[in-house]
C-alpha positions as CSV (number, residue, x, y, z in Angstrom):
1,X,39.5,-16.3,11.8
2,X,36.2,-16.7,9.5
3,X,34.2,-19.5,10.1
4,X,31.7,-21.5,7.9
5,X,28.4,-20.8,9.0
6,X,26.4,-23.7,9.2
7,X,22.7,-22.2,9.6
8,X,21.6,-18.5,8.9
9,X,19.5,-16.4,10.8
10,X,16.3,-17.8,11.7
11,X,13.6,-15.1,11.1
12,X,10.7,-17.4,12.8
13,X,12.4,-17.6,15.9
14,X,13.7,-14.1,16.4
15,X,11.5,-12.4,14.0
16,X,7.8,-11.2,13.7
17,X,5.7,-9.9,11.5
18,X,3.0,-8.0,13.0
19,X,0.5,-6.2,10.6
20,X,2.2,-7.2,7.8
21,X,6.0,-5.7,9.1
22,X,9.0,-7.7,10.4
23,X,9.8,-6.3,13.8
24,X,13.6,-7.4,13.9
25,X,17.1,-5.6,14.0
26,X,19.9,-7.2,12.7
27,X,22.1,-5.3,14.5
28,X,20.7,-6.6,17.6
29,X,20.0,-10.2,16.5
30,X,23.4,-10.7,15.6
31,X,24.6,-9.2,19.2
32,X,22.6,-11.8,21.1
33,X,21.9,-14.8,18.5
34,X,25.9,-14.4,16.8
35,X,26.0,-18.1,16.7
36,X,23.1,-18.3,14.1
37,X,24.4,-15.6,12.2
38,X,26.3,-15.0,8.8
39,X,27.4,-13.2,6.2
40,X,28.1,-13.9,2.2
41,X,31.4,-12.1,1.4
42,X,33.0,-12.9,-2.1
43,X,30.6,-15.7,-2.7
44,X,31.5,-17.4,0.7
45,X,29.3,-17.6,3.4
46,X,30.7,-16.8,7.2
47,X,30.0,-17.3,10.8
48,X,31.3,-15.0,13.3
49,X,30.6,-17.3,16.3
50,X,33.9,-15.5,18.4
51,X,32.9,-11.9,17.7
52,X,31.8,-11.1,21.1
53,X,34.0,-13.4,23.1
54,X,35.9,-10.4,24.6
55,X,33.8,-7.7,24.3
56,X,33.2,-4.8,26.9
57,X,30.3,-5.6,28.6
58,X,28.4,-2.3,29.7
59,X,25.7,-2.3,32.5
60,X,21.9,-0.4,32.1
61,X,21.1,3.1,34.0
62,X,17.9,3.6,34.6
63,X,16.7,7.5,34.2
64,X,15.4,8.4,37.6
65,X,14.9,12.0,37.4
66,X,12.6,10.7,33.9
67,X,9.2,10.1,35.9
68,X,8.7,13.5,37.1
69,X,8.9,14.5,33.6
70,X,7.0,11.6,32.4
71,X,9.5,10.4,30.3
72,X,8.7,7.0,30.3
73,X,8.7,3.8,28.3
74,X,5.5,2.6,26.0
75,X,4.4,0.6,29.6
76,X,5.4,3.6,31.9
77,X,8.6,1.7,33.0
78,X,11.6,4.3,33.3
79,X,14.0,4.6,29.8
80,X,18.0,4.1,30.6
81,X,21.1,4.0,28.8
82,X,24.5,2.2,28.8
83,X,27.4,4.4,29.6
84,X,31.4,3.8,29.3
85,X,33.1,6.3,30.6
86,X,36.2,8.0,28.4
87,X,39.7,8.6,29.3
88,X,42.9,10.5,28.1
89,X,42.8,12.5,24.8
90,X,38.7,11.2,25.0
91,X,37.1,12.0,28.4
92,X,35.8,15.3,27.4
93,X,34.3,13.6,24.1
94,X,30.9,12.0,23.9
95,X,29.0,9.8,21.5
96,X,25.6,9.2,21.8
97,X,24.4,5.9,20.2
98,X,20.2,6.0,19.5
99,X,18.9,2.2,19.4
100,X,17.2,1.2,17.1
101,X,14.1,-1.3,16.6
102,X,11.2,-0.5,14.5
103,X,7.9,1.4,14.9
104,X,4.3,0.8,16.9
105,X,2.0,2.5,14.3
106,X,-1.4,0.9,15.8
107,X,-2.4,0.2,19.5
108,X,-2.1,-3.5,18.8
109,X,1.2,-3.3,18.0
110,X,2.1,-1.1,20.2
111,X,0.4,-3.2,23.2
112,X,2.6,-6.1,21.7
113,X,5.8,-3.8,21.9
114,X,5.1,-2.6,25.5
115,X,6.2,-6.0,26.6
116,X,9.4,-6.1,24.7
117,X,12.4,-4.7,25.7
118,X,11.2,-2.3,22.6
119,X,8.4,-0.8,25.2
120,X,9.7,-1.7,28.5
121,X,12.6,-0.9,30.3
122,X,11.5,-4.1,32.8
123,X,12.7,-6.9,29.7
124,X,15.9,-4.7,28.4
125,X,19.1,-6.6,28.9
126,X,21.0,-5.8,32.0
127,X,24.2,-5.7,30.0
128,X,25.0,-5.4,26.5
129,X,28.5,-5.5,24.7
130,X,29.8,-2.5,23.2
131,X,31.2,-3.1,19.6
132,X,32.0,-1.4,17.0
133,X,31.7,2.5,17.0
134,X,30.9,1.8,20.6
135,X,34.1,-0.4,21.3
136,X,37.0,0.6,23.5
137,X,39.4,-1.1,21.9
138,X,41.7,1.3,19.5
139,X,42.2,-1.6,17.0
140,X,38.1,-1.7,16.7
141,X,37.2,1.4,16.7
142,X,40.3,3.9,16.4
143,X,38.8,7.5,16.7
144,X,35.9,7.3,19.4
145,X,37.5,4.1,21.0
146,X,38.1,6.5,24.4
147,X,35.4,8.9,24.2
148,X,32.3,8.9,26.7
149,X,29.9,6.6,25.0
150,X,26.2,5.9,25.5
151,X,23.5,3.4,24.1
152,X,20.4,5.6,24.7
153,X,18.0,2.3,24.5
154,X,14.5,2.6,22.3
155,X,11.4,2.0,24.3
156,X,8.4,4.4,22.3
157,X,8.4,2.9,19.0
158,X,8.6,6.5,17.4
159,X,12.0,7.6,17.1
160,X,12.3,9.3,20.1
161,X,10.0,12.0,18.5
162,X,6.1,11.0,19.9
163,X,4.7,12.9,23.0
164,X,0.8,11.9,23.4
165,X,-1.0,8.5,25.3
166,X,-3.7,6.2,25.5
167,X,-5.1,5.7,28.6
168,X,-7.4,2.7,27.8
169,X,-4.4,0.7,26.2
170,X,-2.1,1.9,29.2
171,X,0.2,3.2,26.5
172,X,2.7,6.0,26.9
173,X,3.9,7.6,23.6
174,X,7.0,9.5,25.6
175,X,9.8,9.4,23.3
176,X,10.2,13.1,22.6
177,X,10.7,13.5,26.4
178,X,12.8,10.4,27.0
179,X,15.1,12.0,24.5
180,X,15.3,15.4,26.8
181,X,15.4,13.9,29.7
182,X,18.7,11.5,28.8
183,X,20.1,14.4,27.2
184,X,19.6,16.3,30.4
185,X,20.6,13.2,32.5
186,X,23.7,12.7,30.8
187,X,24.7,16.9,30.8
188,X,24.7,16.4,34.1
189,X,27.1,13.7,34.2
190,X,29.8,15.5,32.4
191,X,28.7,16.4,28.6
192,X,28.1,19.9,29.3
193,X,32.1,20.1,29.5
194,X,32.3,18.2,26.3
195,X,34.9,19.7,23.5
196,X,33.7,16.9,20.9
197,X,30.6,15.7,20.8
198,X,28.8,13.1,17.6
199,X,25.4,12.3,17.9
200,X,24.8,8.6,16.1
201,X,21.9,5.8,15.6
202,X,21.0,2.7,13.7
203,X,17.9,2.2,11.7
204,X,14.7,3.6,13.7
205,X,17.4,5.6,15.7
206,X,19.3,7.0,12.9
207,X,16.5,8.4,11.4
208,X,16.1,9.5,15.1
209,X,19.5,11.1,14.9
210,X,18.9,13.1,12.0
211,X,15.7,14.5,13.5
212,X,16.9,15.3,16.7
213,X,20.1,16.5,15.1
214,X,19.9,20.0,15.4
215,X,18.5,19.9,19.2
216,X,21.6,18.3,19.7
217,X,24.0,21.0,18.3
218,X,21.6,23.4,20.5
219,X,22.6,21.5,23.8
220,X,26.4,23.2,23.5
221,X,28.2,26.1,23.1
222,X,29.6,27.1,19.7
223,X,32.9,25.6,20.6
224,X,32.1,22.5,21.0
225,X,32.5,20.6,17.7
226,X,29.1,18.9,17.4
227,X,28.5,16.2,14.8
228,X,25.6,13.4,13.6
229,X,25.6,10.7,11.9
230,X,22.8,8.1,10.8
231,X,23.9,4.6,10.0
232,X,20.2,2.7,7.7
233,X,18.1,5.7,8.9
234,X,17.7,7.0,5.6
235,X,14.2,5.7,5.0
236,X,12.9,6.3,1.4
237,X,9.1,7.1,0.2
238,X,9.2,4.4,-1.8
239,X,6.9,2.2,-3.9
240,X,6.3,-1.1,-3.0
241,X,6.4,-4.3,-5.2
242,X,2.8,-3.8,-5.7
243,X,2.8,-0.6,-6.5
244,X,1.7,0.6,-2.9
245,X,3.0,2.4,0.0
246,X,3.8,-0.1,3.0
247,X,5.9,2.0,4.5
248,X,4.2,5.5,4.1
249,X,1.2,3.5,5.8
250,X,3.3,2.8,8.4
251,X,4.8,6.4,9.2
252,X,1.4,7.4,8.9
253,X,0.1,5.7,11.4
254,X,2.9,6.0,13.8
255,X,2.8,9.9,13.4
256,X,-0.9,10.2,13.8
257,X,-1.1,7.8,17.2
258,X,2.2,9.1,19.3
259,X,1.5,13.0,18.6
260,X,4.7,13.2,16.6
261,X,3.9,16.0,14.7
262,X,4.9,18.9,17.1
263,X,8.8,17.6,17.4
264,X,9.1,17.4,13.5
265,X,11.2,20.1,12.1
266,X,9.1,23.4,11.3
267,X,11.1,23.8,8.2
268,X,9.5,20.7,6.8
269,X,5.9,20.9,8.3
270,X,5.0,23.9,7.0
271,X,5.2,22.9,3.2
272,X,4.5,18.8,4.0
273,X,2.3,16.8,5.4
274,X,3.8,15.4,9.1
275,X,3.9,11.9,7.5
276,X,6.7,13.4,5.0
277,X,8.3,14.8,7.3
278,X,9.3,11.9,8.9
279,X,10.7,10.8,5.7
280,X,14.8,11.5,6.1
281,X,14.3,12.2,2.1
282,X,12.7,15.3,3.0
283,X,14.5,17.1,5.6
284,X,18.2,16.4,4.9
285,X,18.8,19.3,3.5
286,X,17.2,21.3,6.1
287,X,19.8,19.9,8.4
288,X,22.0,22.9,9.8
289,X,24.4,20.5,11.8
290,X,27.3,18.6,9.5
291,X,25.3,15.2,8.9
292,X,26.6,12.0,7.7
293,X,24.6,9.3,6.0
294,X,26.0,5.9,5.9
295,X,23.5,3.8,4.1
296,X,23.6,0.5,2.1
297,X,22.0,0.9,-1.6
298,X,20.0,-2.5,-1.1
299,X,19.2,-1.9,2.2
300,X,18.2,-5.3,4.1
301,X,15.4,-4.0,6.2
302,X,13.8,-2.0,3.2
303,X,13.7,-4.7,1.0
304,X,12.0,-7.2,3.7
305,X,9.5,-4.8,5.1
306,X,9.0,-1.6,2.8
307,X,9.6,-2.7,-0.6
308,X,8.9,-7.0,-0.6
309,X,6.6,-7.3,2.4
310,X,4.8,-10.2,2.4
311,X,1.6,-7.7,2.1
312,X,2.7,-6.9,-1.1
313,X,3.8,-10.0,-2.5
314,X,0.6,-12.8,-1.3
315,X,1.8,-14.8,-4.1
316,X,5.3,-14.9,-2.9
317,X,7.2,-13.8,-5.9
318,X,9.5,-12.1,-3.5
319,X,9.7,-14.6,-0.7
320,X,13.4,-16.2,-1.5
321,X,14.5,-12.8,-3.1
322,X,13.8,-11.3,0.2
323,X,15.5,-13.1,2.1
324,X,18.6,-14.1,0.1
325,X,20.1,-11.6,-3.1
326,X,21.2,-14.2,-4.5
327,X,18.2,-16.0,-5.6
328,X,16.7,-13.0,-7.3
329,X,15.7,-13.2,-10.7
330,X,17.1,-10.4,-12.8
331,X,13.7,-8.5,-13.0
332,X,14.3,-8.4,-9.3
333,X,17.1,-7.0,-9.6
334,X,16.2,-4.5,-11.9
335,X,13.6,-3.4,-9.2
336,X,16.3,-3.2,-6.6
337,X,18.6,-1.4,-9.2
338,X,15.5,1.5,-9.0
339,X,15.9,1.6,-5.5
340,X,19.3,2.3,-5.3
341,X,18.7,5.1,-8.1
342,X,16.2,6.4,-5.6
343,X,18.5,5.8,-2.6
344,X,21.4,8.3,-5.1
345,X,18.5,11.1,-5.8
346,X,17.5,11.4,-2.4
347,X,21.1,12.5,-1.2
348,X,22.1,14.4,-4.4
349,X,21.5,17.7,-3.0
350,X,22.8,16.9,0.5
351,X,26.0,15.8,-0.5
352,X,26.7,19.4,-2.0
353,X,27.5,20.4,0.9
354,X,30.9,20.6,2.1
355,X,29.8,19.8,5.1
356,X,28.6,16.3,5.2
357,X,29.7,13.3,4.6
358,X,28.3,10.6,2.6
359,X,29.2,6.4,2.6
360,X,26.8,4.4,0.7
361,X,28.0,0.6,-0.3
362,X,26.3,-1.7,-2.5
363,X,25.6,-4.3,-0.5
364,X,22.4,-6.1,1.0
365,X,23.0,-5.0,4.9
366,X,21.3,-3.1,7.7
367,X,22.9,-1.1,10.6
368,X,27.0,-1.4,9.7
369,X,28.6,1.0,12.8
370,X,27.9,-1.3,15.7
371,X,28.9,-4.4,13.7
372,X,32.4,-5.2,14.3
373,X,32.8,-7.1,10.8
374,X,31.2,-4.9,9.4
375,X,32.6,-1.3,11.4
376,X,36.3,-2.3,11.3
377,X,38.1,-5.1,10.8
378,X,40.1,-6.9,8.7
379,X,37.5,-7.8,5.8
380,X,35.4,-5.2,6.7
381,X,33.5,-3.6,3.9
382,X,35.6,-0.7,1.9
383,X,34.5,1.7,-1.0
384,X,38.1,2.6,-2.8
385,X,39.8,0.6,0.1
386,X,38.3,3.1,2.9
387,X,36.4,1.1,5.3
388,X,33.2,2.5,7.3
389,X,35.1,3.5,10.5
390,X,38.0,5.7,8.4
391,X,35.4,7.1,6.1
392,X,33.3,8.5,9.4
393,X,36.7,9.6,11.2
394,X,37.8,11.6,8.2
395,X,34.7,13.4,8.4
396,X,34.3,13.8,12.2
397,X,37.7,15.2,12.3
398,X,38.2,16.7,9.2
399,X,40.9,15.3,8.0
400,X,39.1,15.0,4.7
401,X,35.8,15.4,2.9
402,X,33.7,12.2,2.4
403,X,31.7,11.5,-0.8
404,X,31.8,8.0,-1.3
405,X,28.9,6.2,-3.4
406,X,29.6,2.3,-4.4
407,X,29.3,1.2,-8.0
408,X,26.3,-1.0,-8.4
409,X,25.5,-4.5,-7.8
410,X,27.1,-7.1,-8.0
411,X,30.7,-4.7,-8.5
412,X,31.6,-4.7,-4.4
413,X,33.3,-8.2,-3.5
414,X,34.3,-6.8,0.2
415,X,30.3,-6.7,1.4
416,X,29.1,-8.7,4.2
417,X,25.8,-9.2,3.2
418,X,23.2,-10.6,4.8
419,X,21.3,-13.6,4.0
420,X,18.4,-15.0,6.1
421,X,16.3,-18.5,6.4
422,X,13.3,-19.5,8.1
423,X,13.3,-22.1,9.8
């Protein structure tokens, strides 16, 4: 049952902006802070204070066999994952689920990160509750809902992709090898006998899934069917509000600090720079694994902290747009409407092929697979009434092809978006 949400999210409790970029994840904010959460669907604003009441609750494994390779965390601690084992039709199928969480692209910020559960393995929860795509309930999550299925958790700040250090911080940049040594971790634990296997992320860890995406179909045989998907990793180039590049700054620095250059695909480096690269934009295509994109055309974490930042708005122009849709003015939306035309160019040649899949909604969200709202339920999202979860199990399996782009703004009545408030 929905209930009316009394307060929205506050971003200065949970939230903080550190050189001019909001280090917060909705996804994981509304896991552990549900009670201060909401959504506007239809013009209504709802709580979901009961969404987690039942959910599985999956302990932490830490990865011991990762010092030796020094795979570690930003502070040296050892990276883990959560694991629920499958069963029946599922328990030689695996999903891998990449956290996600922002960059470091500075010492500074990375020192900051290093004692967050985004750097350290020390202040990660013990237990987290598996929902949505990772939920093992059939009525939640009816395809993977008995598969193996991990939460590889995100402590390098780089997408799982930097491999360099910095002794005089006491910064580790690991990821690249925190990524092999789960992977080998977890091969040993069964998923080298795996007949299905999907490789998925949210935000920093789906763009993390579509650059380790063809490592992962390397892992297995031919015969395995091997699949990835990347739910608000697709990351645009874009141009900010005043006519910068807040987020190209950012990738550049992040790049150039954690060595990422060497783990980004060769097919892209040698024509780009390493900073494009590690745009999605530009190696989609390149992408020899079937890849699905599930993105939202207003995408909440964009709009906050690529293409509104409060570094590109000092005035605060932006400030109530950013934070609530609703209160933008209609040269605002205009802007936004750009976006989403950027957002439809950038997978136009991607969604050629046969294939991928493709779900974009236009709605004002970030990170909608581990969501249950948002993933599979009863008012969950739908694009020509096929919600998220169908639209990714068609594909994985299949059944059929998956092309599915939203009309614009304000046309989708079924989207939960989200609206935010400081306090």
């Amino acid at each position: 049952m929905k209930l009316l949400l009394v307060s929205f999210v506050v971003l200065t409790a949970f939230g903080k902006w550190v050189d001019g970029f909001l280090e917060f994840n909705e996804t994981e904010l509304y896991q552990i802070e549900n009670y201060r959460s909401g959504y506007v669907s239809n013009g209504s604003v709802y709580g979901i204070s009961k969404a987690y009441d039942n959910a599985l609750m999956v302990g932490l494994t830490l990865i011991q066999s990762a010092r030796v390779k020094g795979a570690v965390c930003l502070d040296g601690t050892l990276p883990g994952y959560h694991l629920h084992r499958g069963y029946g039709s599922g328990a030689k199928s695996w999903l891998i689920q990449l956290e996600g969480g922002g960059w470091c692209n500075n010492v500074r910020n990375c020192v900051y990160r290093k004692k967050t559960r985004r750097g350290s393995s020390w202040y990660m929860e013990k237990q987290i509750a598996f929902t949505g795509i990772l939920s093992n309930k059939a009525q939640e999550n009816p395809d993977f809902f008995n598969w193996n299925r991990v939460k590889l958790r995100y402590c390098d700040g780089a997408s799982f992709t930097g491999d360099s250090e910095n002794k005089a911080a006491g910064l580790q940049f690991r990821g690249q090898r925190i990524w092999l040594a789960a992977m080998d971790d977890l091969m040993s634990k069964g998923m080298r006998h795996a007949h299905q296997a999907l490789l998925s992320g949210c935000s920093a860890g789906g763009l993390a899934s579509i650059l380790h995406c063809d490592e992962f179909r390397d892992f297995f045989p031919r015969t395995t069917r091997v699949k990835c998907l990347s739910d608000a990793g697709l990351f645009l180039d874009a141009v900010d509000v005043s006519g910068g590049h807040t987020l190209r700054n950012l990738y550049s620095g992040v790049v150039g600090l954690q060595g990422v250059q060497n783990n980004l695909p060769r097919i892209c480096t040698n024509h780009l720079d390493p900073t494009s690269c590690f745009f999605p934009q530009n190696i989609i295509r390149q992408v020899r694994t079937p890849l699905f994109i599930l993105n939202a055309a207003y995408d909440s974490w964009q709009i906050q902290s690529s293409l509104a930042p409060p570094s590109a708005d000092p005035h605060g122009h932006w400030h109530d747009c950013r934070l609530n849709h609703a209160k933008c003015s209609a040269s605002q939306i205009r802007f936004l409407q750009g976006f989403r035309n950027q957002v439809l160019k950038a997978v136009r040649g991607f969604s050629m092929s046969k294939q991928n899949g493709l779900f974009i909604n236009s709605c004002f969200a970030h990170c909608q697979t581990e969501r249950q709202d948002t993933w599979f339920a009863d008012d969950s999202p739908v694009v020509g009434n096929k919600a998220i979860a169908i639209a990714v199990g068609d594909w994985y399996f299949d059944r059929s092809g998956i092309k599915i782009v939203d009309c614009p703004y304000p046309c989708d009545k079924t989207c939960h978006n989200l609206v935010f408030q400081r306090a």
